[in-house]
Structures are given as C-alpha cells and as structure tokens.
C-alpha positions in Angstrom: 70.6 119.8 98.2 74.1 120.9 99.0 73.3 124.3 99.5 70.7 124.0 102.0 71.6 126.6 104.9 69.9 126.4 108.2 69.5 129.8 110.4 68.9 128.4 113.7 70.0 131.8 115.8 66.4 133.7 114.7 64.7 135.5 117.4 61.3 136.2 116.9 60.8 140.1 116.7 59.3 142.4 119.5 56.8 145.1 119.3 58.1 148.8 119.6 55.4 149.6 122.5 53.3 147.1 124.8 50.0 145.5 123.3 48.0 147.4 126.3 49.1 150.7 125.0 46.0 152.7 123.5 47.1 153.7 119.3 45.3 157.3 119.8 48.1 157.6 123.1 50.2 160.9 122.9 54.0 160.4 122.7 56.0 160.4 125.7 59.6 160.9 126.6 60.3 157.4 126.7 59.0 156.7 123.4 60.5 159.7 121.6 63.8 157.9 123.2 63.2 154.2 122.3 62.6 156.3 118.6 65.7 158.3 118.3 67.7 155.1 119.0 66.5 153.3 116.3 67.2 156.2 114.3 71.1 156.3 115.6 71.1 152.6 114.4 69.8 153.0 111.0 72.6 156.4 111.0 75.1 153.8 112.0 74.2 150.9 109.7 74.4 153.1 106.5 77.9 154.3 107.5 78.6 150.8 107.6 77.9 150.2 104.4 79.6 153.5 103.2 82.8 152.0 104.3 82.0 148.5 103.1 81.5 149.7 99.7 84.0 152.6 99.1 87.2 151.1 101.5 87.1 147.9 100.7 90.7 147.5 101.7 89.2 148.3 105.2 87.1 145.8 104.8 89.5 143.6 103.5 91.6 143.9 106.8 88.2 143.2 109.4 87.8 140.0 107.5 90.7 138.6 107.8 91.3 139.3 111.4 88.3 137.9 112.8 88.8 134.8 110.6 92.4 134.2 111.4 93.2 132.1 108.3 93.1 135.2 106.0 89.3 135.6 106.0 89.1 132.7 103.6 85.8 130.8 104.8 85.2 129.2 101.2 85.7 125.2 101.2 86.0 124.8 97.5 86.7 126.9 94.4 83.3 127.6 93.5 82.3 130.4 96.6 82.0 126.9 99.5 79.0 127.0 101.3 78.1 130.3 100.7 77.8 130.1 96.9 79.2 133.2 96.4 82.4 134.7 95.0 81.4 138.3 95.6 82.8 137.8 99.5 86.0 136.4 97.7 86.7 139.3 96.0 86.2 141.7 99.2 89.1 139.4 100.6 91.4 140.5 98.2 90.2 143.6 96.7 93.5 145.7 98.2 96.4 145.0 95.6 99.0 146.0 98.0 97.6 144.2 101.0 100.7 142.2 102.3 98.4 139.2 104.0 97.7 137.1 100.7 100.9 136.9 99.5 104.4 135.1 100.8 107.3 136.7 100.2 110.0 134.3 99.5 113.5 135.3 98.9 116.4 133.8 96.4 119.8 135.3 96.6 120.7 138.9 98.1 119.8 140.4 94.7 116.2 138.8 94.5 112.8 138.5 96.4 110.2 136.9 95.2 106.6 137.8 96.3 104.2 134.5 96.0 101.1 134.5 95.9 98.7 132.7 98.1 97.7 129.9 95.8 101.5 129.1 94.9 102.5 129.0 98.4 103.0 125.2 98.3 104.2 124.6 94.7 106.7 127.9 94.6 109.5 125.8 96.0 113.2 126.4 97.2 115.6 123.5 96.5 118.5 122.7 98.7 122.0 121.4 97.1 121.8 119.2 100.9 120.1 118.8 103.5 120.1 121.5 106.7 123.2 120.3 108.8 120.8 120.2 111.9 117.7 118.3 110.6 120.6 115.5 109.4 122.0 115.6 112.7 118.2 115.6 114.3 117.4 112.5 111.9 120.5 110.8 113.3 119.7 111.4 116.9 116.0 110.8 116.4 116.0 114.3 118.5 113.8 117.5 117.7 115.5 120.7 117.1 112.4 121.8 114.9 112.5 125.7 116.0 115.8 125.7 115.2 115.8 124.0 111.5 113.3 126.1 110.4 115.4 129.5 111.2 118.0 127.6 109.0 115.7 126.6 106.5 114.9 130.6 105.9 118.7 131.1 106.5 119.7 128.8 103.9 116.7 130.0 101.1 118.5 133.1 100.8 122.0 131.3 99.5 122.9 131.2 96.3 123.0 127.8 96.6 119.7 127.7 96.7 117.4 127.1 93.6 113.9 127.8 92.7 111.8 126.0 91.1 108.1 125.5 90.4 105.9 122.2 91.0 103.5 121.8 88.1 103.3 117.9 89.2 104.0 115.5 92.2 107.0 114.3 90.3 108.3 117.5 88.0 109.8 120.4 88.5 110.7 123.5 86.3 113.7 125.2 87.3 116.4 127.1 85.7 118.9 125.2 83.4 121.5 125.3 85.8 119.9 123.7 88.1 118.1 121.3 86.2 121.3 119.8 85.9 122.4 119.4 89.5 122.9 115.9 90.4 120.7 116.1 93.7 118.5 118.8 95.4 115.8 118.0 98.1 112.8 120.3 98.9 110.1 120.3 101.8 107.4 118.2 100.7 103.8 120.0 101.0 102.2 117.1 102.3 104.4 117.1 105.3 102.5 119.1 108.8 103.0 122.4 110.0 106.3 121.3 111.8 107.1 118.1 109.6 110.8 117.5 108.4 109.7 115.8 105.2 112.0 116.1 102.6 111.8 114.9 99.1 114.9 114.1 96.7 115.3 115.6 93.1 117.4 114.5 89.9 117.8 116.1 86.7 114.6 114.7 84.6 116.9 113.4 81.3 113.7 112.9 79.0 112.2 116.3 79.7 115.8 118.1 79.7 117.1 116.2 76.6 114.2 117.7 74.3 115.0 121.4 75.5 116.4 124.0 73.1 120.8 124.1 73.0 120.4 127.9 74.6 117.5 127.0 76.8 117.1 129.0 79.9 114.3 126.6 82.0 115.3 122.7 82.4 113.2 120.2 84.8 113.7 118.0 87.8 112.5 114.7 88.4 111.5 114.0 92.0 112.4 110.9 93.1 110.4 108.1 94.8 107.0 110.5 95.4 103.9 108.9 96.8 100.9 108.5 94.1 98.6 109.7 94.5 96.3 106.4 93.0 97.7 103.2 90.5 95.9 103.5 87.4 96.5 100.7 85.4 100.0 100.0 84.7 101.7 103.7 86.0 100.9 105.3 89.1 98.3 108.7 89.1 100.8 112.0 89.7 98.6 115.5 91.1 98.9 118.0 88.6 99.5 121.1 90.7 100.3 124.6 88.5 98.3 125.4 85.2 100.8 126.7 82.4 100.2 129.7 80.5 101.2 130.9 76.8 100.6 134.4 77.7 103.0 136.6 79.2 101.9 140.2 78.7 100.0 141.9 81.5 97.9 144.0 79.6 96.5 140.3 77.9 95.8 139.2 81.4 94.3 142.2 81.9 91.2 142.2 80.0 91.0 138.3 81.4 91.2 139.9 84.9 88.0 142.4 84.4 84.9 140.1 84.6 86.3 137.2 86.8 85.8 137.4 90.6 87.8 134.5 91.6 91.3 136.0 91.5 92.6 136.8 94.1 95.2 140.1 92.2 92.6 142.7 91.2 93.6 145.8 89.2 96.0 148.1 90.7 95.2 152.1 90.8 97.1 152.7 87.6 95.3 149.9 86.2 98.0 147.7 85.7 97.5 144.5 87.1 98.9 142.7 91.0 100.0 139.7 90.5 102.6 137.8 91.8 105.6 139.8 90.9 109.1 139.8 91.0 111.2 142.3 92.8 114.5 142.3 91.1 117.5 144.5 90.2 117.1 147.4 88.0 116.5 146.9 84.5 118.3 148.7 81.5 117.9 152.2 82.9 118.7 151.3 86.3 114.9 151.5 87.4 113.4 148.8 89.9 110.9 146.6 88.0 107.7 144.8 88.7 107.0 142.1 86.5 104.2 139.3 86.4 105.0 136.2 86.4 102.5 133.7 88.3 99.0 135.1 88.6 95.6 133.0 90.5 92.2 132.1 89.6 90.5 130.7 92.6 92.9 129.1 94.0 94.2 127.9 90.7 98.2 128.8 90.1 99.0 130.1 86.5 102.9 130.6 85.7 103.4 133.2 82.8 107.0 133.8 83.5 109.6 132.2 85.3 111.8 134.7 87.2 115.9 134.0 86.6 118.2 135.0 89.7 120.4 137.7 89.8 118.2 140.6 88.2 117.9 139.0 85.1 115.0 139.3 82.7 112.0 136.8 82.9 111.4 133.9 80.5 108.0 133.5 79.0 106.9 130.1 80.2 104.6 130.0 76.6 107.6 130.9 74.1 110.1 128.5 76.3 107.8 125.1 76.1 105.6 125.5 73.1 108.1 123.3 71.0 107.7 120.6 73.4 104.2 121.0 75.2 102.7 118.5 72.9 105.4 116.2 72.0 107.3 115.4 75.6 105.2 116.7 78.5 103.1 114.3 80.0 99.4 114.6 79.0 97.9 115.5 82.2 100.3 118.7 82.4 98.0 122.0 82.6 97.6 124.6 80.4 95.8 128.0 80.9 94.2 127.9 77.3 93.1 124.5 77.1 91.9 123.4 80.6 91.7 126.4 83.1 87.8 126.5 82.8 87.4 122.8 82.9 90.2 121.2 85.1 88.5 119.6 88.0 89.4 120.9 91.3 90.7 118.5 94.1 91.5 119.0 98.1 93.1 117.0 100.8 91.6 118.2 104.2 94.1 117.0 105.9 97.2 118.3 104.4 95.3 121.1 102.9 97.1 120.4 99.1 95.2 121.7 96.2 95.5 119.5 92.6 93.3 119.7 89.2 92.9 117.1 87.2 91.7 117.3 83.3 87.6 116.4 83.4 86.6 113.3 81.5 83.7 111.8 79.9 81.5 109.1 81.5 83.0 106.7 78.7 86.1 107.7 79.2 86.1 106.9 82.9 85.0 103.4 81.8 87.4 103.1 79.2 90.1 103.1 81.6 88.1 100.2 83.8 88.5 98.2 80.5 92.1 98.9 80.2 92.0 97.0 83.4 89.8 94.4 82.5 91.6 93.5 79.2 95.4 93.1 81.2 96.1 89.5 80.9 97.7 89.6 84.2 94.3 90.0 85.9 92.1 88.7 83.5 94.0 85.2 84.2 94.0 82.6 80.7 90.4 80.9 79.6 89.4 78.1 82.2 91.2 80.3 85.3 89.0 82.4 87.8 89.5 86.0 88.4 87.8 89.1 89.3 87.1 89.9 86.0 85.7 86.6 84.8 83.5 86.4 87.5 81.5 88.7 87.2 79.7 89.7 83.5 78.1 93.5 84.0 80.1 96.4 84.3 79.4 97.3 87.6 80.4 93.8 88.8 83.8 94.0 86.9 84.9 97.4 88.4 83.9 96.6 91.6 86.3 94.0 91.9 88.6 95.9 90.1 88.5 98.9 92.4 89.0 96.7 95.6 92.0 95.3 94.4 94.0 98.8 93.2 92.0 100.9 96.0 94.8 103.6 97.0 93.0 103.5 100.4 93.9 100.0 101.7 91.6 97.7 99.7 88.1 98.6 100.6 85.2 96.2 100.2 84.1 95.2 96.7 80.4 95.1 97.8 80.4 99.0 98.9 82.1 100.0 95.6 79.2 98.3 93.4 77.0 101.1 95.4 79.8 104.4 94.6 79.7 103.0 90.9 76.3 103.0 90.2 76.1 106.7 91.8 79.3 107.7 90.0 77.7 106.4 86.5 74.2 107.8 87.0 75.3 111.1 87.7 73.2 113.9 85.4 75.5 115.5 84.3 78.5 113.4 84.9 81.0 115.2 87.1 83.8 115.1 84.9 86.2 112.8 87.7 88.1 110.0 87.7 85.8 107.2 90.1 88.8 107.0 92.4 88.8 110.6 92.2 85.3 111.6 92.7 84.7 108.3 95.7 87.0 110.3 97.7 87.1 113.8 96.9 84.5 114.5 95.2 80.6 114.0 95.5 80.7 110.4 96.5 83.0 111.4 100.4 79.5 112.3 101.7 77.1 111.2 99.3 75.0 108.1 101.0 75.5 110.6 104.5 73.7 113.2 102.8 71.1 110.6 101.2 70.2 109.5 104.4 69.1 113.2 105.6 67.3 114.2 102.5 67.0 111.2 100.9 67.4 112.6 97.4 69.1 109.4 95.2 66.8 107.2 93.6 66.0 103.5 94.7 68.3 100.8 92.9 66.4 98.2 91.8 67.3 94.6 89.5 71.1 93.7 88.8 72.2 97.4 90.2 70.8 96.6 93.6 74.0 95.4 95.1 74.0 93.1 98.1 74.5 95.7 100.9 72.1 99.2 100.9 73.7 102.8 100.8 73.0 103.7 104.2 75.2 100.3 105.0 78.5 102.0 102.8 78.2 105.6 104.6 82.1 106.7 103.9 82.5 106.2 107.7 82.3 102.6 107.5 83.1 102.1 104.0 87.0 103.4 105.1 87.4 100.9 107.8 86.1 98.2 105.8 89.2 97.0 104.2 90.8 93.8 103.1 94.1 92.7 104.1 96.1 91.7 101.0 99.3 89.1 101.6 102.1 89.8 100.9 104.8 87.0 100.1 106.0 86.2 103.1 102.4 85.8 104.4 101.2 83.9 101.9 103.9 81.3 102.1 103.0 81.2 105.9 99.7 79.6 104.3 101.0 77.1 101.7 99.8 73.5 102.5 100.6 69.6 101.5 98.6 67.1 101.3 99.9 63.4 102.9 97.6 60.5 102.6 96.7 58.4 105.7 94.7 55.5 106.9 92.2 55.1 110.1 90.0 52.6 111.0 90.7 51.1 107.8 89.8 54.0 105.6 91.8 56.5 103.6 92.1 59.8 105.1 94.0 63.1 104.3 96.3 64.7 106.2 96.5 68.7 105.7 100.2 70.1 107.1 101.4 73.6 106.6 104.5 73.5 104.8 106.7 76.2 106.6 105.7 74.8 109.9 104.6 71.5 109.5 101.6 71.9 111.4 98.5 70.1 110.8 95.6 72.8 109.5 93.3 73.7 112.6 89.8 72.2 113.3 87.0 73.9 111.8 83.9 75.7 114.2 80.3 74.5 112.9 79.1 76.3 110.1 82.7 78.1 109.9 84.8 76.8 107.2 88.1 77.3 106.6 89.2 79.7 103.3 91.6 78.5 100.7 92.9 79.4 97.3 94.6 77.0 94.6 96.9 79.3 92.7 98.1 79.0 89.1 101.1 76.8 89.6 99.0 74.5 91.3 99.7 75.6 95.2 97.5 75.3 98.0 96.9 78.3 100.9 94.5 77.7 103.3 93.9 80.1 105.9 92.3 78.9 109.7 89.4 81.4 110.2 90.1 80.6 114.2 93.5 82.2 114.0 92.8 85.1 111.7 93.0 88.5 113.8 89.4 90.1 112.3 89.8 93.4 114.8 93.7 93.7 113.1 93.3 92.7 109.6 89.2 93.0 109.1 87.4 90.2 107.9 89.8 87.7 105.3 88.7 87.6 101.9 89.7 85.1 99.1 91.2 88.1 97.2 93.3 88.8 99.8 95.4 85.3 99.3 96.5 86.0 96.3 96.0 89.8 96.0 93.5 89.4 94.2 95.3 87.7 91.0 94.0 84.7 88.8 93.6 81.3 90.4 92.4 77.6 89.2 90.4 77.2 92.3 88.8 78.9 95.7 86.4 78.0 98.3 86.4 77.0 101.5 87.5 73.5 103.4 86.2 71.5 106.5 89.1 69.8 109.0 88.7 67.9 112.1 91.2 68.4 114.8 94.0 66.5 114.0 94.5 68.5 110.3 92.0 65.4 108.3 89.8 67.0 105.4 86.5 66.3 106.0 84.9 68.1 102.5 85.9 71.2 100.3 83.2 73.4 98.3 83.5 76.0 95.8 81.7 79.0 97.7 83.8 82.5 96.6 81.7 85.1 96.0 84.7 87.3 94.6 85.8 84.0 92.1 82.7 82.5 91.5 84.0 78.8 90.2 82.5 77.0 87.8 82.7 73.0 87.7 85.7 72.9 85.7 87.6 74.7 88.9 86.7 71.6 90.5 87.8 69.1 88.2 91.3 70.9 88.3 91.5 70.0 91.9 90.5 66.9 91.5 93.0 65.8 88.7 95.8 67.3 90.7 94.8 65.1 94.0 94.4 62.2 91.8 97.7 62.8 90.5 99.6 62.9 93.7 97.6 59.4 94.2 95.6 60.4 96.7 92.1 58.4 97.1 89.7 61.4 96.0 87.1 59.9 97.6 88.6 60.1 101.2 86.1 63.6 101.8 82.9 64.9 100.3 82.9 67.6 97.2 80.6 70.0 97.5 79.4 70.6 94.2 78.5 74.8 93.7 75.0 75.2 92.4 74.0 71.2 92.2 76.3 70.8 89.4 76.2 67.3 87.2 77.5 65.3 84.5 75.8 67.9 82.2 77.9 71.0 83.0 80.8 68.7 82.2 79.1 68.8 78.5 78.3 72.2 78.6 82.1 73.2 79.6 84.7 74.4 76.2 87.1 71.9 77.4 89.2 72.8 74.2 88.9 76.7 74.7 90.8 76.1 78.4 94.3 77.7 78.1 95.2 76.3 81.5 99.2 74.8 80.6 98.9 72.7 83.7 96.2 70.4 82.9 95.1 68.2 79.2 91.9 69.6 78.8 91.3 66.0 77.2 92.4 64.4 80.8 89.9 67.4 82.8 86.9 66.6 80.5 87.3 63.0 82.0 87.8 64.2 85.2 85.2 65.8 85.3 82.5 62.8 84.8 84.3 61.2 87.1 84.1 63.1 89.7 80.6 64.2 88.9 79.7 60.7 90.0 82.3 60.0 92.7 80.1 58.4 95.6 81.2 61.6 97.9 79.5 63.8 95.4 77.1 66.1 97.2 
C-alpha cells in the first residue's frame, strides 16, 4: 500500500485527423505538416535520451537545479516514493561535481571536502565560544549574519579542532584535543540560523582505554537531549557507522554493484569519496586520500584525517582493541550492521540516525526490564501500572505512557500502536518508541482509514478506543500532565473530624493553603491518590485547566509511581466528604486498597462511618478471604490488623 502512486494530470489522447475525414483521402499539405512535426519530436526525444544516458554529469546538473535542494527528491534511504535508486545514482553519477559535497577547512595547511551525508556529524570544535554570539546571548540581541562569518572565520584557526559525531554524546577527535578541558560545537538540531551550542569534555572512560601512542581520543558531550529514556539510561542516536577497512581499492569492489552511494568510480577507476586535501606527501606530491565514504545516506569513516599534512589513521587498526570491550554497544560498524541498521529521520530538523534492528522478543524483553524495576512495580499489596493490568499489551501500555519522550501520551491509544507494532509480518526490526514515531506506526491508522488494509482487533486486543480514534494527529495532543513536586504538594490534603446536626462529619483542607477541598458537580467526582507513605492528593476536577494540561489522570499525581490507593471522592461545598470509591482505570484497586484507607482513617480516630464506601465491583466479606494478607509487603500496615479491617469495613452500615 505505500507505494500506491496516483497520476491525476492524464489527458485523454487526440486523433491525428478529424473523425469526418474519409481513410481513402489523399494527403494534403497540412497533414504532411502535422506529420513532419511529430517526426521533429520523436528526432528530439531520442537526442534526449542520448544525453541522458551518455552525459550523465549533464544530467546530473538539470536535476539538481530544478529541484533546488540538490535534486534529492527521495524521503528515505530505500529510493522514497519512487522506489527506485536508479534516479539516485543519476544525482551523483559526476565524481567531481562540487554540489554534493561541503568543503570544510581546518588550519591553512588543510581542507577537508565532506561529503553530503557527513555534513552534520563532520564537526569543528571551538576552544570558546564566538566573541559576538556571547555578547548577542548577553544582550538577548541578533547579530546572526554576522556570527556566522566568524563562525567560518574561526573554523580555519588552529584552534580549531575536528572531530567526528558517531553518537549524540561522543566524539572522535585527535588526541590532542581529546584532552582539552572544554570545546563547544553547533548542534545539528539547532535551525538554519540557530545559535545552539553544545559543550564538550574529554570522555575519561573511552580515553583511558586508548593505546600510550594513540593518535584519535574521544569527547564526551555534555548535557545532550535523549533522544528517549529506556529503562534506567537515556536512548543516545547513533549517527556515523565505523569501518575496519581503509584501503580504496577494498571499497572499491563494495562500490561496483551498490546504487546507493553517492561517490561513484572516478575515470581512472579509483574511487570519490570524501577525501582529504592535504600537504604533499613524502615526495612533495599533493595527495587524495579516502577517508569517510556514504551509502545512502549512511556515513562510513575509514580514516580520520590529522591536521597539518599529516598521514591518516585507519579508524579499523586504531579502535579494534577496544571496539568490543569499551564502546558502547549501539556504536556502528560497517561489517556488522551497515545492511541491517535501521534508518531513522527527524522532519523537522532533518537529522539522520541508525539504530541496530531487533527482534520482536527483543523489543519486549526490554518492556520487561521495565516491568521487573521494583521502583514501578511497587511491593505485593501496592497498585501500579504494572500490577494492574495482566497481558502484555496492558503492561506496556501503561508503561509507554509514563516514559513517553513525547509528553505522556494516552495509555489507551498506545494499547492500539502495540498490537500493530507486535503483529507486524515481518517485524520491522525497531524499537516501539522508535517505530510509533518514525517509523510505520506516524501514519499508520491515517493510511488504514484510506485503504483500510489492517485487520479487525477482536477479544482482549480490542482496546477501548478504535484506530481511527488514535490517528497520530490526535494521538500527539492527547497527553497527560505529570506533577511535578511542587504541584503535587499543592494537592496534599488532611483530614479534621467535625460534628453537624449531631453527626460526625469530615472536614477535607488542603495543607499548603488550608482551604477546604471544592464541591463536587453531579456525576463529577473529584480524583485522588493515597501514596506510599500514606499521603493524601486530591485534585478539584472544577479547577483543573483541561484546554492547558488535557484531561487529569491518576497517573499524573504521582507520575505514574506505586500507590496504596486511588479513586475518586464526592465533597459538598464547605470541603465535607460525602463518599470515596475505587474507580482508576490506570490502578485498578482491589479491596485490600480499601482496607488500607480505612485503617489509616481509623487510626487518626476518625468515625469511618461519617461517608459512604463505594465498594469497586460489589466486593464482600469473601474477597477479604480470598486476599494473601500475609504475602502483602506493605511496611505501613500489619497485614494481621488489614485482614480485620477489612471485614469490618465490608460490613460498615455505609457500605455500598
């Protein structure tokens, strides 16, 4: 289905001569000219394709003129929408055609020609930051035009260093300056005309594992945005594939049946790549040497060019003693994952990444690394996320709404992108965070609802909203607001005990304000969540900005963390509790959540039978049997006292 092309601009074709005109008619003057046209356009057509096929460098040049971004019309590595990387390789058939490549300079003696696909992880590093964007920062004023001429003015010091991105947060560089205390570099996700710059430090555990007459060192980049959190570390973008081989006639003979790169062969049949122009070698001759070559848009580094002239250093021979002992495991190698690594975009920012492709069960192996923390799975006899639900699906739904990179989106629409992302044939090889937002699953219930192509859910992997109700439009807005810890403590309540008419009433305050809790609206309870250390938060559905913050959510309290209790509470005007229930769909209490908040009323000495409980699913004395009292792990509470607790409440004359 995704290749579907529509031709809308078809005209029907006309006959050579009128429908009145006899077939036995003698030619006339006017027809032998309408003929002789056609023939200048055939003429002209097949000169067309003369210089199409045998000046393709001609060619090369038309294309990327009418295109004005370098001809490049493909969306994704594997030919975009037309499905073809024959029209690639017209692009960059011309070795010595200047447009796909960036040359970038280093000191007087050294210029570095990039090519395309490096353009944005070929970086220079500053020893500080341009005089003028400091200034400009300080005055809040915009001198952009002018930073940028400084910015090129100031890549050609030799204070300036080079250095190669192979991931959001490391940098390979030359010893030297691998070992300067701070550089900064222009981020690529900054804008055309952004001034984002991001700080550098020498990276001690990469460096200290390097060879005593080393050449290449590595720089840690310091506070860089992840690009997800993934259990307990945050996701970094791998951005450069390393490559053992150095040698150009190796990469030669990988160079003669691929498409996708964009150096083809030169006329002496060596090969143009990326290639540093440097100072004279032994004999005093100029040199061109390899040293970062591109597959698609993929970036391979072969050699890392020194300044000054010097020689190259094989990135294979300088690494191999620590590429599988030190590097992190999601560094990129040519042999091992250039065929397989998983191509990634950002439309916005246009930043390419690849990420190493996975199985389906090890995508949910890494849910269950989630579902096993202690921290989230909350002790036996607490509620969580994870213990509220008991499929798969249910689990990782929960889970992906709480560590969602995108602002929490809603738990219900993830159950729909995880059933898709797990019934894939054949899997696609991404991360689920990965694939919801860059891969099939950013248009995937749009596209269903034009050809209507995915299969009906039916049973447990239903969900409780349809696709066409999580189309990625809506499914972005939908987020939940998390507290933080100032907002939650907004929240916290007491409880003071009270008397009218002669009955026992309860009196709900906030603590930091002293306020009585709001009145509820008719069939509009009020949310609230009773934390592990036995705290209150309630949160007045009257008050709560839905158009700022969306709709609130009992994850959202706590950030979506364990908890004894949650539900939602009734209140008259002057802050009285009228009833409480256990309704949460993302906590799903049991009775024995109940009997927690009972105990703790009781032991403040409040008369529990001041407002109705609402039992959750008619419970009775018998779930109080059924409950594993002595499994609970809840330090708070006896789980000799709750099991009493629990009858009693079970019978309390406002049971309902």
């Amino acid at each position: 289905m995704e290749n579907i092309q529509i031709l809308d601009d078809v005209e029907e074709a006309r006959p050579l001569t009128s429908s009145s005109q006899s077939p036995r008619q003698p030619l006339t003057k006017s027809f032998r000219d309408r003929t002789n046209k056609l023939l200048h356009y055939l003429i002209g057509i097949t000169i067309i394709g003369a210089v199409i096929v045998f000046f393709p460098s001609y060619w090369t040049v038309v294309l990327q003129s009418t295109s004005g971004s370098g001809g490049n019309t493909n969306s994704d590595d594997n030919g975009g929408i037309f499905g073809s990387s024959r029209i690639s390789k017209l692009r960059r058939s011309d070795a010595t055609t200047k447009e796909n490549y960036t040359i970038k300079s280093g000191s007087d003696d050294d210029e570095w020609l990039i090519p395309s696909c490096a353009e944005q992880t070929f970086l220079t590093l500053y020893t500080e930051l341009p005089p003028l964007l400091q200034s400009s920062l300080q005055r809040g004023g915009d001198e952009i035009e002018t930073i940028d001429e400084q910015q090129r003015k100031n890549s050609n010091s030799k204070n300036a260093c080079k250095g190669m991105l192979l991931r959001d947060d490391i940098i390979l560089t030359t010893h030297e300056c691998s070992q300067t205390p701070t550089l900064y570099f222009q981020s690529s996700s900054a804008s055309e005309h952004s001034n984002q710059y991001l700080e550098t430090a020498p990276h001690t555990t990469l460096n200290a594992n390097m060879g005593l007459h080393s050449k290449l060192g590595f720089l840690e980049v310091k506070d860089v945005p992840y690009h997800y959190l993934f259990s307990d570390h945050p996701v970094r973008r791998a951005r450069m594939f390393l490559s053992l081989r150095s040698h150009p006639d190796v990469m030669r003979e990988v160079m003669a049946d691929d498409d996708d790169y964009y150096a083809s062969e030169t006329s002496s049949g060596g090969m143009a790549a990326a290639a540093i122009i440097g100072s004279s070698s032994n004999n005093g001759n100029s040199s061109i040497s390899p040293y970062i070559t591109c597959k698609g848009y993929k970036p391979i580094i072969h050699n890392f060019p020194l300044p000054n002239g010097q020689k190259m250093v094989p990135i294979g021979e300088e690494l191999h003693t620590i590429m599988g002992l030190l590097l992190p495991d999601d560094i990129l190698w040519e042999h091992t994952d250039l065929d397989t690594a998983i191509a990634l975009k950002n439309s916005d920012t246009k930043e390419r990444w690849w990420s190493k492709a996975i199985t389906l069960e090890e995508g949910e192996a890494e849910f269950q690394r989630y579902f096993d923390r202690p921290e989230i799975r909350g002790p036996e006899g607490s509620l969580s996320i994870v213990r509220a639900h008991n499929g798969f699906i249910g689990k990782a739904s929960g889970i992906s709404e709480k560590f969602d990179p995108r602002g929490h989106r809603g738990q219900v629409c993830f159950f729909n992108y995880l059933v898709r992302w797990r019934d894939q044939k054949p899997f696609s090889g991404m991360h689920f965070m990965d694939w919801v937002d860059y891969g099939m699953g950013r248009s995937l219930f749009e596209r269903n609802q034009k050809y209507h192509f995915l299969p009906e859910l039916k049973g447990d992997l239903k969900g409780q909203v349809t696709d066409e109700k999580c189309v990625k439009s809506r499914f972005n807005k939908r987020t939940v607001h998390f507290f933080n810890d100032v907002e939650r403590s907004e929240h916290e309540i007491y409880l003071t005990p009270s008397s009218e008419n002669g009955k026992d009433i309860i009196i709900v305050r906030y603590i930091q304000s002293d306020d009585v809790v709001g009145p509820t609206k008719e069939g509009h309870p009020h949310l609230y969540m009773f934390d592990m250390n036995k705290r209150m938060y309630v949160v007045d559905k009257n008050l709560w900005d839905d158009e700022k913050y969306g709709k609130i959510k009992h994850t959202a309290v706590l950030d979506g963390m364990p908890a004894l209790s949650a539900g939602e509470a009734y209140f008259r005007e002057d802050g009285v509790m009228e009833g409480i229930n256990y309704s949460s769909g993302h906590y799903r209490p049991k009775i024995a959540a109940l009997t927690m908040m009972y105990q703790w009323m009781k032991e403040q000495g409040l008369n529990t039978t001041a407002f109705q409980w609402m039992a959750r699913k008619q419970w009775s004395t018998e779930d109080c049997d059924e409950t594993d009292w002595e499994g609970m792990e809840i330090e708070a509470f006896d789980v000799k006292v709750l099991e009493e607790a629990c009858r009693e409440v079970s019978m309390s004359p406002t049971w309902t």
